[in-house]
Phi, psi and omega in degrees: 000311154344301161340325209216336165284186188315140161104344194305193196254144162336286171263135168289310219267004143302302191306308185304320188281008200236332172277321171316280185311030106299315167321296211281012180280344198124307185357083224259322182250110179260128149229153209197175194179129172328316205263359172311081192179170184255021173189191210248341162284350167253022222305146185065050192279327168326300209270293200295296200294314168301318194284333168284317184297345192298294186309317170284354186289167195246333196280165187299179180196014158302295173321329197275124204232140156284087154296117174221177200239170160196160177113011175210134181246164204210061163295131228351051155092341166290178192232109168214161183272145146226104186259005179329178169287303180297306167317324168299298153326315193289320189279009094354285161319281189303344149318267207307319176324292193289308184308332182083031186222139170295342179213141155288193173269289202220128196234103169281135153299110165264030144171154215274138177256128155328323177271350173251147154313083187343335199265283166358306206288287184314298168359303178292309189294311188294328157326305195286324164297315161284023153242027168067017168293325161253098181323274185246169195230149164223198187225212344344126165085054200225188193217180191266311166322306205277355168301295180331291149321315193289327195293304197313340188241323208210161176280133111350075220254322193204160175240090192266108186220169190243135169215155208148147205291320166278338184242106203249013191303346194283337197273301196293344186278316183095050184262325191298301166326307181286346195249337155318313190305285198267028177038049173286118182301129186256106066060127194232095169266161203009103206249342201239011175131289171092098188090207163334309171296342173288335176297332169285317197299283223302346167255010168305109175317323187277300181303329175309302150300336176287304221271002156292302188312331168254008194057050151202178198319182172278318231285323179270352151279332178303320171335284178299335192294333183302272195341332189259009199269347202173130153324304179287023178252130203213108179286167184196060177282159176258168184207166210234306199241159180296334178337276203299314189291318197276340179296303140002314193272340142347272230303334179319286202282030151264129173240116151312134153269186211275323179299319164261026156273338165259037131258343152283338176313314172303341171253152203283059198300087213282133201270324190324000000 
């Protein structure tokens, strides 16, 4: 996302040298979405910018999975949703269309609209899937009810919810807990925070001593503290630069102890 809203880089072929540096770290998983852009005249500028590092990598490319969303539109650049049946399909289509593939991988709803019935909404993604458009189906941006819900109609493969240390709602709500039980992939989007707030870890009193110790960032220890919440937690940091992709990619080889997984619980991460 970082990629492609309001801050992006300047030149496509940075943007492109910022998804290569995630490849060559190991990365296995881009996740990306039609409204990753900055209005509704750019919509799939994301989707477009992955199918070119894909197309230009050098590298294995088996191994490698697209995951993108519909159901959120970005009219003279704010974000509001249509998950309707029909938006879905189109935006699917024009999905498949830009990525250059015949099945998405993983087709996310990326948030449930108020204005549709949820069941509807899924509906569509299960349409889409039995007609071979879609591999898998996931959800975003959801409560353990609409999981629920969503199950009664369709399989479930992943959950995209923001958890990071300032923001724990994924925890307190028991959506990580529930999606851990049938080993539903839990998706950590801004896991380091996001924006301003990631700009605080490094001077973060608790992380500092933990990230000498293992020799590497605050940005990668936060990482593993996601990572360590449910087997079934799968980060999805975003990165501006190659620096940031490969430093991200640090957080794999850390394992926290126990002690210091309860002290970042225990410390304050301030939103101010």
């Amino acid at each position: 996302m970082p990629l492609s809203i309001q801050g992006r880089p300047d030149d496509e072929a940075a943007a492109v040298r910022v998804v290569h540096a995630a490849l060559e770290a190991g990365m296995t998983l881009i996740d990306t979405a039609d409204a990753y852009c900055l209005d509704d005249s750019d919509l799939g500028h994301n989707e477009r910018l992955i199918a070119t590092a894909l197309r230009t990598w050098t590298g294995a490319k088996g191994g490698v999975m697209v995951a993108t969303k519909g159901g959120v539109t970005r009219p003279r650049g704010a974000w509001d949703r249509d998950a309707s049946p029909a938006h879905l399909r189109q935006a699917c289509d024009r999905s498949l269309k830009v990525l250059g593939v015949e099945r998405i991988d993983l087709y996310q709803l990326h948030a449930p609209d108020p204005k549709v019935p949820f069941a509807e909404s899924v509906g569509a993604l299960g349409d889409l899937q039995r007609s071979g458009k879609i591999r898998w189906i996931g959800l975003s941006n959801v409560s353990v009810g609409e999981i629920e819900e969503a199950r009664r109609q369709v399989t479930v493969v992943t959950v995209q919810n923001r958890l990071n240390p300032f923001f724990r709602e994924a925890i307190d709500t028991g959506v990580v807990a529930y999606c851990a039980g049938p080993g539903i992939g839990f998706l950590a989007y801004s896991p380091v925070g996001g924006g301003r707030l990631n700009r605080k870890l490094p001077a973060h009193p608790t992380l500092q001593p933990i990230a000498a110790r293992h020799g590497v960032s605050p940005h990668a220890v936060v990482l593993a503290w996601v990572l360590a919440q449910a087997p079934t937690v799968i980060v999805i940091p975003g990165a501006r630069t190659v620096e940031h992709a490969r430093d991200s990619a640090t957080a794999a080889g850390v394992v926290l102890s126990a002690d210091e997984l309860a002290a970042i619980d225990r410390a304050e991460f301030s939103r101010a």
